[in-house]
Every structure is written in structure tokens, then in C-alpha cells.
C-alpha positions as CSV (number, residue, x, y, z in Angstrom):
1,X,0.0,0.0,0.0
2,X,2.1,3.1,1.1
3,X,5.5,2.4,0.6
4,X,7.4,4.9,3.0
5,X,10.5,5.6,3.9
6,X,11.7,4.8,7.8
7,X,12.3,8.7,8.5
8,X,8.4,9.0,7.2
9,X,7.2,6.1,9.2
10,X,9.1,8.1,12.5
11,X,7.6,11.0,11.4
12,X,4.1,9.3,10.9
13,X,4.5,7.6,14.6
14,X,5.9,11.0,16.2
15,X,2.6,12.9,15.1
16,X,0.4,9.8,15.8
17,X,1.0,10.2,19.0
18,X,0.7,13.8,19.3
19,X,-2.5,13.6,18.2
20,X,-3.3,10.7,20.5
21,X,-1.7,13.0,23.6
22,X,-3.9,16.1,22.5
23,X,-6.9,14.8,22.2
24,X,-6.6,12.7,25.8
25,X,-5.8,16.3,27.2
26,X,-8.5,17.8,25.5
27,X,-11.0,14.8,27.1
28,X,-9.3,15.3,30.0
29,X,-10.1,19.2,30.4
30,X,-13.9,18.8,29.5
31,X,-14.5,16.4,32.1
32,X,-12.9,18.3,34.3
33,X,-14.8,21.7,33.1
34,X,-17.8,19.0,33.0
35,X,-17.3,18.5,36.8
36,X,-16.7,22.0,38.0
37,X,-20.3,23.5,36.2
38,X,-22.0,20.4,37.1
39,X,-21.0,21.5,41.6
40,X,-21.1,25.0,40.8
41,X,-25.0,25.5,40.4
42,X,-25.3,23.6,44.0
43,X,-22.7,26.5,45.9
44,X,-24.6,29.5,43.7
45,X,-28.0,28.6,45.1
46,X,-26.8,27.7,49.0
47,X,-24.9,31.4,48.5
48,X,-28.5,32.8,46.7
49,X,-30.4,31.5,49.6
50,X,-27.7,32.6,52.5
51,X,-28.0,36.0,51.2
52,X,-31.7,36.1,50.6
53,X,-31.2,34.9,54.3
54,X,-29.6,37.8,55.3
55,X,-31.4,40.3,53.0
56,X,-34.1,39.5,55.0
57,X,-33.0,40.2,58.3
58,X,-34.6,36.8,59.4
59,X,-31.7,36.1,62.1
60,X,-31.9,33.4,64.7
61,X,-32.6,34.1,68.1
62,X,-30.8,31.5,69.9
63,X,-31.8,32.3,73.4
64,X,-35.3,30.9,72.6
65,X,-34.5,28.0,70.4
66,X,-37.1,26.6,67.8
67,X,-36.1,23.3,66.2
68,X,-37.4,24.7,63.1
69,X,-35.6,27.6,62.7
70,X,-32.9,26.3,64.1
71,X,-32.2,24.3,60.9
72,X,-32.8,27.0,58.7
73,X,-28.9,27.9,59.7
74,X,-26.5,26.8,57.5
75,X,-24.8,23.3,58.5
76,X,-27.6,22.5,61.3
77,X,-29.6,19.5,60.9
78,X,-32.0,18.2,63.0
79,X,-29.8,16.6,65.5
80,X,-27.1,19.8,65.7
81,X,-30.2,21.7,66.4
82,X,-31.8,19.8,69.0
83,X,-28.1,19.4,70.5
84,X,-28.2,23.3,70.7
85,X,-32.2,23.4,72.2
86,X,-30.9,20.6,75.0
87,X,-27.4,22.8,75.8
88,X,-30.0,25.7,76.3
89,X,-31.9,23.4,78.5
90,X,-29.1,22.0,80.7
91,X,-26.5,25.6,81.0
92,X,-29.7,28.3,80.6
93,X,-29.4,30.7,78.0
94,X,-26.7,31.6,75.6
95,X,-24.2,34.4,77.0
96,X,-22.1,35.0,73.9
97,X,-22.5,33.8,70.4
98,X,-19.1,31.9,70.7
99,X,-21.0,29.6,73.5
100,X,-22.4,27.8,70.6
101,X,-19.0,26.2,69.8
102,X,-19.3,24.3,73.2
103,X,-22.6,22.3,71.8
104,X,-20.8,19.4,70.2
105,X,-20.8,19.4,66.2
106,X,-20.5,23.2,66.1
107,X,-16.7,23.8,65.8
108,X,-15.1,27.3,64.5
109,X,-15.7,26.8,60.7
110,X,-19.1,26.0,61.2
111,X,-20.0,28.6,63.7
112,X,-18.2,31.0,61.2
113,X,-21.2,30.0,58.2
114,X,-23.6,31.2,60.4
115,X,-22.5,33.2,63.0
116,X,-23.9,36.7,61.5
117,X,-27.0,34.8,61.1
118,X,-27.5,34.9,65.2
119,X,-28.7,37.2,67.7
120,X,-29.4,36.8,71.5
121,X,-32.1,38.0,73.2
């Protein structure tokens, strides 16, 4: 069929695989792209609704806890949140915002999400 020479069949081979390396790296960078849009729409609306949150002015009073509201803080679930109602129950009420890092589950980077989101009274 094609008769070539052995510097052609090198060169043939050489941009083979060039190809063959572009085109994995191409793959490789959709996917990745693929990846990043497809757990970027989850952040925008949990950022959408914290700020909606706090448009609102609808902050958390923590001195008279409601289960409900409660887990309308980001990162509280129901059990953070009746962890926080039986603390209130057992010490009396909160002092200082920064109590709520003794409740267990409630560390610094989670008391940081909502910490402007909480007000004693």
C-alpha cells in the first residue's frame, strides 16, 4: 500500500501520537470543566439563599430556640439543632454567640457559616 520511507514512518508515529496525547488532554479538560459546572450550580443557590437569608433580616434568636428555625442555619440539621435546644436546657441561655462552639458538632468553621446569622435576646 504506502511504501514509506523509515524517516516517514518516525515521522508518521511522532505525530500519531501527538494527536493521541492532544486529544486525551483535550478529554481530560472537558471532564474536568464538565465537573466544576456540574457543583457549581449547588454553591450559587446555597450562596443565593444565605443571602436572601440575610437580606431579610430573618436572624436566629438562639436564646429561645425553635427546632425549626434552628435548621434553617447553614450546616444545622435536626440533631445539631436539638443538641443546641438541650445545651439551652441544661446551662440556661446563651451568654455570647461563641457559647455555641461548646454544643458538640459546632466547631469554628461551622459557627463561622452562620454566625452573623444569630442574635441573642
Amino acid at each position: 500500500m504506502l511504501d514509506l520511507t523509515k524517516q516517514e514512518k518516525v515521522i508518521l508515529i511522532f505525530l500519531t501520537f501527538t494527536f493521541a496525547v492532544g486529544a486525551g488532554i483535550s478529554a481530560y479538560k472537558k471532564s474536568a470543566q464538565a465537573t466544576e459546572l456540574a457543583v457549581r450550580p449547588y454553591k450559587m443557590e446555597a450562596l443565593k439563599e444565605a443571602d436572601q437569608f440575610i437580606e431579610e433580616r430573618r436572624f436566629i434568636n438562639i436564646n429561645s430556640p425553635n427546632l425549626e428555625e434552628l435548621r434553617r442555619l447553614p450546616g444545622v440539621g435536626e440533631k445539631l439543632a436539638e443538641r443546641i435546644v438541650q445545651y439551652c436546657s441544661v446551662h440556661g441561655a446563651f451568654t455570647a454567640a461563641e457559647e455555641l462552639m461548646q454544643v458538640k458538632g459546632i466547631g469554628e468553621k461551622k459557627f463561622e457559616k452562620f454566625k452573623d446569622l444569630i442574635v441573642l435576646e
